[in-house]
Backbone as CSV, one residue per row, in Angstrom:
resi,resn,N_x,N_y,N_z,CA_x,CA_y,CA_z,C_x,C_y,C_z
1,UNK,9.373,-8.401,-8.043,7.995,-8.741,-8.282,7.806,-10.238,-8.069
2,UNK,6.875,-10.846,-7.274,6.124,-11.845,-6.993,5.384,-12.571,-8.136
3,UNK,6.158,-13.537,-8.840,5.648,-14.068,-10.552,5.224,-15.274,-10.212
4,UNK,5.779,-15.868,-9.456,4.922,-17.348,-9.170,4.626,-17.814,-7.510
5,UNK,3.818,-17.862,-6.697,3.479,-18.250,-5.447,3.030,-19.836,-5.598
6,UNK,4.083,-20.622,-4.109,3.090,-22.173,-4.098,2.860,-22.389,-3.212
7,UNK,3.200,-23.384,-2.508,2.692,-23.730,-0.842,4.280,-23.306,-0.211
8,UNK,4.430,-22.774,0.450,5.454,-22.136,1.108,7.005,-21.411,0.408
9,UNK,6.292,-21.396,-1.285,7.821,-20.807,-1.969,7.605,-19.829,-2.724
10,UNK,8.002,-19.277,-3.346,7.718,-18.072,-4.550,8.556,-17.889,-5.335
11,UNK,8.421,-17.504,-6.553,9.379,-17.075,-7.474,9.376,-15.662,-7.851
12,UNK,10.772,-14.735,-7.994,10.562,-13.487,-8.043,11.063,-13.027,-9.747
13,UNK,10.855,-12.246,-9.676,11.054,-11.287,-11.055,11.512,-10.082,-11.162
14,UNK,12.573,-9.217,-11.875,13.188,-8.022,-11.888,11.629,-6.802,-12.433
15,UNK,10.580,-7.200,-13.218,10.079,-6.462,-13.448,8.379,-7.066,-13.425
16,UNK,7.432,-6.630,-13.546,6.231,-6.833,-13.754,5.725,-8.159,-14.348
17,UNK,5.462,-9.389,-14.143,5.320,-10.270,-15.610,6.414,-10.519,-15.933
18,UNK,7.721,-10.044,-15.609,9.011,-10.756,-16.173,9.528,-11.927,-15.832
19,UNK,10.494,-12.587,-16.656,11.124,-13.958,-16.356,11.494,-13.930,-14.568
20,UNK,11.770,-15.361,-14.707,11.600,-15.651,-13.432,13.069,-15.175,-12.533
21,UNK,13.716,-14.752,-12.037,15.264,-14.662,-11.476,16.065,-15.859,-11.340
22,UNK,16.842,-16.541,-11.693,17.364,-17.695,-11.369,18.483,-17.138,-9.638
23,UNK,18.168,-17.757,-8.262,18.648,-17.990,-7.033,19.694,-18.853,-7.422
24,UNK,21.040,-18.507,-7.248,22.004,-20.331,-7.481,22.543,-20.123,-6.245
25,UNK,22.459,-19.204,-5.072,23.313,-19.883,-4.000,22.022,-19.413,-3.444
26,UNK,21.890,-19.608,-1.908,21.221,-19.623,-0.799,21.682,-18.466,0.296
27,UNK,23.020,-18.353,0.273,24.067,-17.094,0.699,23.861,-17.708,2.418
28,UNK,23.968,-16.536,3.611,24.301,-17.506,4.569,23.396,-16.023,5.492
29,UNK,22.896,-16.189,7.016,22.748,-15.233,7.703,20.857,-15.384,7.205
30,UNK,20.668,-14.377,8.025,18.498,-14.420,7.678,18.442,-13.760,6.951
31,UNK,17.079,-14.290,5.661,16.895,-13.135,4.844,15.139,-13.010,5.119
32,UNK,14.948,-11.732,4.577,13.450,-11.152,4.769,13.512,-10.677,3.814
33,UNK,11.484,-11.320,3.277,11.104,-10.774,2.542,10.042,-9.836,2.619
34,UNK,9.900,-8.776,2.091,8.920,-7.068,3.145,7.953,-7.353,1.722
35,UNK,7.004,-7.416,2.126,5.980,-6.932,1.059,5.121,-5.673,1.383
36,UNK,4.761,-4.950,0.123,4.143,-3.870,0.151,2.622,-4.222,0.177
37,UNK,2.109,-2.942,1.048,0.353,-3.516,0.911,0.281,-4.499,2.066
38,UNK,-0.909,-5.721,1.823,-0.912,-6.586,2.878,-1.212,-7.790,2.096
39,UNK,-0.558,-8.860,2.864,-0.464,-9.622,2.755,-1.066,-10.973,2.570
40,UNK,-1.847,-11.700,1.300,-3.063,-12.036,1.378,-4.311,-11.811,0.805
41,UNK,-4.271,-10.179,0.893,-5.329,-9.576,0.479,-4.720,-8.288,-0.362
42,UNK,-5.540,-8.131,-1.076,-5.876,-6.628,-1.596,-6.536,-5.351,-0.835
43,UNK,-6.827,-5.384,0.156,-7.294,-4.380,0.747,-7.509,-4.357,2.431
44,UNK,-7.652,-2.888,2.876,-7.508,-3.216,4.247,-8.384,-1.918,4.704
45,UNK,-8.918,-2.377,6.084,-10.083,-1.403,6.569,-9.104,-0.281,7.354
46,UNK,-9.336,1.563,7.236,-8.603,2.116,8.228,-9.131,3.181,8.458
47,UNK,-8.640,4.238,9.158,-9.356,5.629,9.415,-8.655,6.947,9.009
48,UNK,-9.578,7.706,8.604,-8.805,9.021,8.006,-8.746,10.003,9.293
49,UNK,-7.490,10.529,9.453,-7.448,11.294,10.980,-7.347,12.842,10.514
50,UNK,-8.386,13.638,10.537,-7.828,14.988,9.812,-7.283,16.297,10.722
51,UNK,-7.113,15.681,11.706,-6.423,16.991,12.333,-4.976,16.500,12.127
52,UNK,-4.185,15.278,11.559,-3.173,14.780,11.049,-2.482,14.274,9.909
53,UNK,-3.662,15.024,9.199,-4.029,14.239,7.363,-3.032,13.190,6.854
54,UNK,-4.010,12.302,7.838,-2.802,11.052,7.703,-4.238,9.695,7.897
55,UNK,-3.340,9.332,7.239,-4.215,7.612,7.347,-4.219,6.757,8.098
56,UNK,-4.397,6.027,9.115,-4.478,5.509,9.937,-4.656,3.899,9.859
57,UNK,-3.298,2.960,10.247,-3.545,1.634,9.784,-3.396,0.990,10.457
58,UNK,-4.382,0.021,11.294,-4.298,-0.584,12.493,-4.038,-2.444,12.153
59,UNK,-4.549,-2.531,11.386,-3.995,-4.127,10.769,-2.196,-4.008,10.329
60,UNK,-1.606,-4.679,11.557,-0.161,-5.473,11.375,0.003,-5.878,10.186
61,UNK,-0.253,-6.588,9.486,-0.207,-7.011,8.464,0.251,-6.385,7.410
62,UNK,-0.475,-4.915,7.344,-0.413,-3.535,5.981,1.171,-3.068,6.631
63,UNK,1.996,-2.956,5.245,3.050,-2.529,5.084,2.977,-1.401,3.684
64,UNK,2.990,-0.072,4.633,3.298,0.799,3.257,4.506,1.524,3.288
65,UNK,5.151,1.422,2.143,6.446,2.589,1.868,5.864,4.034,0.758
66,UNK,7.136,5.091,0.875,7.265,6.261,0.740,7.064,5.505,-1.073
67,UNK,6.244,6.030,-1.688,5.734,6.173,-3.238,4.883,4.990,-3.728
68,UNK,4.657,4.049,-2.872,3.657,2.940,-2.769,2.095,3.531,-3.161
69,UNK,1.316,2.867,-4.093,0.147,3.370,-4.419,-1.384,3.224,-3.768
70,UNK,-2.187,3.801,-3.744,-3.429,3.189,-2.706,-4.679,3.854,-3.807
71,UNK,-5.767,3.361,-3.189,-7.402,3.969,-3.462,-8.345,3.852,-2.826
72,UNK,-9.200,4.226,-2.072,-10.287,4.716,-1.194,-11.353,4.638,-1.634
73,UNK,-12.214,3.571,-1.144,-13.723,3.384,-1.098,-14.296,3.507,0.712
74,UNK,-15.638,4.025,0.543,-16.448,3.557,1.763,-17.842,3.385,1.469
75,UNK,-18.505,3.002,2.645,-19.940,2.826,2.375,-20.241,3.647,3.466
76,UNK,-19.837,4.855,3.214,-20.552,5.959,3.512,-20.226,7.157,2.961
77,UNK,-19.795,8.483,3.432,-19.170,9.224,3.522,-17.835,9.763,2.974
78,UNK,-16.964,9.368,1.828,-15.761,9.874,1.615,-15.252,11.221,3.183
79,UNK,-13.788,10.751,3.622,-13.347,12.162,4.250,-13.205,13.208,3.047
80,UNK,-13.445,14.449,3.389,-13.087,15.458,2.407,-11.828,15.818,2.454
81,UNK,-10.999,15.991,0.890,-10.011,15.792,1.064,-9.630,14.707,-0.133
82,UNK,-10.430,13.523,0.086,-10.123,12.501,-0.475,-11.828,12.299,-1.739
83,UNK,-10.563,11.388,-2.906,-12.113,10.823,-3.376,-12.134,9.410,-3.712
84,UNK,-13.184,8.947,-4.092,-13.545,7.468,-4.211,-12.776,7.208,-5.273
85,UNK,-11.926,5.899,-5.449,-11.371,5.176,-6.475,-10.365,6.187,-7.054
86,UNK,-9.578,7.338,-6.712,-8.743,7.978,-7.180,-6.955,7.589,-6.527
87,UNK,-6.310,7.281,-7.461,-4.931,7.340,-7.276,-4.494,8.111,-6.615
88,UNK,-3.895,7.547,-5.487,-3.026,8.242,-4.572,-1.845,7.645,-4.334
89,UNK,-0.534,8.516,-4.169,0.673,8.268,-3.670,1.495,8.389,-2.098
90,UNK,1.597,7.522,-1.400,2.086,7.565,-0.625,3.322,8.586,-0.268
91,UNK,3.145,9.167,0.591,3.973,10.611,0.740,4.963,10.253,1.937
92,UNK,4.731,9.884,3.076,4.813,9.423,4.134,4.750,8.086,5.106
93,UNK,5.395,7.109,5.345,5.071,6.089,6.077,5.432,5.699,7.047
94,UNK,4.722,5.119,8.203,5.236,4.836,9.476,4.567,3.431,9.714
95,UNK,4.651,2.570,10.837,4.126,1.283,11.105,2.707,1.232,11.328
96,UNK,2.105,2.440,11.822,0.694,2.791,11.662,-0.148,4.203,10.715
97,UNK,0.749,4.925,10.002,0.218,6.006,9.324,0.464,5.891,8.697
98,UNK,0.324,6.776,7.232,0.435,7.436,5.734,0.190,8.332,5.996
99,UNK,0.935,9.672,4.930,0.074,10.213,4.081,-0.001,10.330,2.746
100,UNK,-0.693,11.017,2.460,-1.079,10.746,0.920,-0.847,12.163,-0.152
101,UNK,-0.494,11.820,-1.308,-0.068,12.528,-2.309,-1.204,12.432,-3.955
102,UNK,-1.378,13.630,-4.607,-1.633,13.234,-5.984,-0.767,12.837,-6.807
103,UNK,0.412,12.796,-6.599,1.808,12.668,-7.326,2.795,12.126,-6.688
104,UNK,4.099,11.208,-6.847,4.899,10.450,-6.447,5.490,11.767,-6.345
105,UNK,6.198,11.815,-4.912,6.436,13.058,-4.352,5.813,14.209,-4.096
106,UNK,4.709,14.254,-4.701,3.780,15.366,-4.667,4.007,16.441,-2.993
107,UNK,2.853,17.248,-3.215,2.569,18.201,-2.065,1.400,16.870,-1.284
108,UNK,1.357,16.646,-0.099,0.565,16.318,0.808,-0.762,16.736,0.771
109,UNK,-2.065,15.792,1.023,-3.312,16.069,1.071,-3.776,16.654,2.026
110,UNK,-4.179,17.506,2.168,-4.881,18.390,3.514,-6.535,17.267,3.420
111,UNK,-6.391,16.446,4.537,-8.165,15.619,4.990,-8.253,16.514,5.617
112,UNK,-9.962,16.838,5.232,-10.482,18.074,5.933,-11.734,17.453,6.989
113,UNK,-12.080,16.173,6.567,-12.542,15.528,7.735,-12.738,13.735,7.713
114,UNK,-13.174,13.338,8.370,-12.934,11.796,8.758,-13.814,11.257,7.849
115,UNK,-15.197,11.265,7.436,-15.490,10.847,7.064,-16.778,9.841,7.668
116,UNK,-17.674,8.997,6.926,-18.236,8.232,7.840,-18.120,6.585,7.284
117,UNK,-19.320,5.915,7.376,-18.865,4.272,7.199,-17.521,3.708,7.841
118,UNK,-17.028,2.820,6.697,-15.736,2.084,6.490,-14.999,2.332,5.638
119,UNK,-14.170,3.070,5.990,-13.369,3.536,4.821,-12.307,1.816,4.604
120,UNK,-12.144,1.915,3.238,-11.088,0.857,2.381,-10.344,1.640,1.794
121,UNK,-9.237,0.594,2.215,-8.019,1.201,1.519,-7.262,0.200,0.500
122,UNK,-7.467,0.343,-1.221,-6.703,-0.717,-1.800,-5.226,-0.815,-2.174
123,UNK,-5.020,-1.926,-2.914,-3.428,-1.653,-3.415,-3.328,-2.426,-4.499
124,UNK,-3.221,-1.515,-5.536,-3.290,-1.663,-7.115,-1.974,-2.637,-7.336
125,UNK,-2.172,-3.389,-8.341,-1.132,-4.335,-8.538,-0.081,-3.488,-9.222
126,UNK,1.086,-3.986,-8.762,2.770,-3.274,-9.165,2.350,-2.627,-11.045
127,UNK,2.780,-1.630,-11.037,3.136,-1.578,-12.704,4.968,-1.148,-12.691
128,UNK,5.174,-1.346,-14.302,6.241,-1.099,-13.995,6.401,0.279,-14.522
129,UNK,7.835,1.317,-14.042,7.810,2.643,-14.587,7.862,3.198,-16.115
């Protein structure tokens, strides 16, 4: 977990709000750090594809993994299938798709259609288990 951000450093944490990790070596070789969600922001614009009931994420930026959490607003239309501001679990992830779950592992959402507007897609801050 991400406990303190400054101008180009961060401090991490084993849990939610927890103490900070003390780093004492630097170790050797590249390291990467993957963040979940995107980067920057809390939310990201995408499309619901329902002949693939899968989510569709065209901003580089959005990184989702398998049990990662999301929620769905638009200003239009909800796809059916889905509803506004309800918890969902990531079931599935690829560099441009999801899909989506009511339950961490759950059965998969059947989208029964696209929907209209702009669909948003958020990402609830970490809790811990």
């Amino acid at each position: 977990y991400l406990v303190g951000v400054g101008a180009g450093e961060f401090s991490l944490a084993l849990t939610r709000n927890g103490s900070e990790v003390a780093i004492t070596d630097a170790g050797t070789g590249e390291h990467t750090v993957i963040h979940h969600g995107r980067i920057g922001a809390e939310s990201a614009t995408v499309t619901a594809d329902e002949i693939l009931d899968e989510i569709q994420i065209t901003d580089a930026a959005v990184r989702m993994e398998v049990s990662d959490r999301v929620f769905f607003t638009t200003d239009g239309v909800m796809p059916e299938g889905l509803s506004a501001n309800t918890l969902y679990y990531v079931k599935t992830a690829t560099s441009v798709t999801i899909s989506l779950s009511l339950t961490d592992g759950g059965s998969a959402i059947d989208i029964v259609t696209s929907g209209t507007g702009t669909l948003t897609m958020f990402f609830p801050a970490a809790q811990d288990s």
